[in-house]
DRENMI-986328 format. One record per atom (N, C-alpha, C, O): x, y, z. Coordinates in steps of 0.1 Angstrom, whole numbers, plus 5000, padded with zeros to 4 digits. Layout:
BEGIN
XYZ;...
END
This chain:
BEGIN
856286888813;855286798808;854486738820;853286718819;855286688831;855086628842;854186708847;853086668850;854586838851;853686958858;852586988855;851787018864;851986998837;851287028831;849786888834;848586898834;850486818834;849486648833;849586708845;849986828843;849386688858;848986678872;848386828871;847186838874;848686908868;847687038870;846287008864;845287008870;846486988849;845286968840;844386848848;843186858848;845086728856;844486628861;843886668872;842786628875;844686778880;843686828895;842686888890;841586888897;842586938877;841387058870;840487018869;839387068872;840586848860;839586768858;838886718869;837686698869;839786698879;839186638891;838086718896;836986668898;838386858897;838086958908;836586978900;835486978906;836887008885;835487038879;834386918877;833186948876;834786768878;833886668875;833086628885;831886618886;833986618894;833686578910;833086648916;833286778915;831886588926;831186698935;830786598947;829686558950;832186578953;832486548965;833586668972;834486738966;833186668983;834886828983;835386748989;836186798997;835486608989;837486548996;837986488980;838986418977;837086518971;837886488960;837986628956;838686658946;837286718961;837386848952;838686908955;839386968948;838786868972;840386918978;841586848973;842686908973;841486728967;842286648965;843086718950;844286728946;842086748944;841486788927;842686958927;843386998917;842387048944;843087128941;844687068947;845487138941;845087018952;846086958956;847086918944;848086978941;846486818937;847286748927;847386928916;848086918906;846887058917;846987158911;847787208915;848487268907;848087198928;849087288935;850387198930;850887228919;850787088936;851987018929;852187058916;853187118912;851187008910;851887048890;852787178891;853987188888;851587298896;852387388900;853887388904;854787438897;854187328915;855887298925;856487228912;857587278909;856287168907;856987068897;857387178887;858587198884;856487258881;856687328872;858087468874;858787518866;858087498888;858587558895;859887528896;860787598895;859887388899;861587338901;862287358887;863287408884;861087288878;861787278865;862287408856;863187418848;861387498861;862087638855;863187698867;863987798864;863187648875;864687688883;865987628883;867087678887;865487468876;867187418869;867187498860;868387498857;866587568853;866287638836;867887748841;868987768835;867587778849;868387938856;869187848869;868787868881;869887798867;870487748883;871087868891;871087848903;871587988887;871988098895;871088158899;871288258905;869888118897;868588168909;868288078914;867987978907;868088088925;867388028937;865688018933;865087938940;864888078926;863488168926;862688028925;861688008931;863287938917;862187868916;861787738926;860687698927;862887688932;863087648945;862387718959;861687658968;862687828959;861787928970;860487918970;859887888980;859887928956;858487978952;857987798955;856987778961;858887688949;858587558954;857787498969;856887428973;859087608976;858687548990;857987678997;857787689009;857787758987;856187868998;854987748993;854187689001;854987718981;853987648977;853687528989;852787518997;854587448989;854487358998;853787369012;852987299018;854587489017;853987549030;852487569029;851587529037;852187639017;850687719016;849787569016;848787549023;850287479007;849487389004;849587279018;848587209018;850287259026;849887169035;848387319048;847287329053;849387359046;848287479057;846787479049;845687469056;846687489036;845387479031;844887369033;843787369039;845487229030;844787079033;844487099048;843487049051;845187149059;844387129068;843587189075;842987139085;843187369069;842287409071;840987329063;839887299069;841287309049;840187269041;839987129045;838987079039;840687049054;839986929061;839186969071;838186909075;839587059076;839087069089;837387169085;836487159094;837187229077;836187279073;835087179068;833887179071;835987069058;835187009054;834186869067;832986819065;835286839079;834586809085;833486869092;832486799094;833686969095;832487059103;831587059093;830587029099;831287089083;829887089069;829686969071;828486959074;830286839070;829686719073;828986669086;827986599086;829686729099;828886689107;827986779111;827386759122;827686899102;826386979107;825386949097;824186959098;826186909086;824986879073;824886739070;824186719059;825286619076;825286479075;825886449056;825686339049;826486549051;826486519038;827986629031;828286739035;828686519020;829786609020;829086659005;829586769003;828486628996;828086668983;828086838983;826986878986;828786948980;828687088977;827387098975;826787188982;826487018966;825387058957;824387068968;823587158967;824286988977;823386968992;823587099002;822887159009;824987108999;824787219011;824187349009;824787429001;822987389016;822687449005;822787599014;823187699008;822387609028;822487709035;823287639047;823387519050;823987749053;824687699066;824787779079;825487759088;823787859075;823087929089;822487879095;821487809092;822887909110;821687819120;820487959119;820688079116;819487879121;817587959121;817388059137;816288119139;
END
């Protein structure tokens, strides 16, 4: 139940919002629900390890994504003075 509320809540985030440090945030709180949901179907089965594993790839993937997707998001800010998606509109230099 816990997993499902924080995913549905990153979804809402990600779709209302049109900032990308809330848009990143938005897929963050999606990835967790995810891990959460993951543990809970691996007490379901305690003689597998599977859902514990798949827990902590998630975890890995998702700190490696926040800091590529911070680090992206600052470079679009300081070439485009603006974090709004909807602004950016090209990002080729001329």
């Amino acid at each position: 139940m816990a997993g499902a509320f924080l995913f549905c809540t990153g979804l809402a985030i990600l779709i209302s919002r049109r900032n990308l440090i809330m848009m990143l945030m938005g897929l963050e709180l999606m990835l967790n629900g995810a891990n959460v949901n993951w543990v809970a179907f691996g007490r379901l089965h305690p003689q597998y390890l599977k859902g514990e594993v798949f827990a902590l790839f998630v975890i890995v993937l998702a700190v490696c994504e926040a800091a590529v997707g911070i680090a992206l998001i600052l470079r679009v800010y300081r070439y485009t003075q603006t974090s709004h998606p909807d602004e950016v509109a090209d990002l080729k230099e001329a």
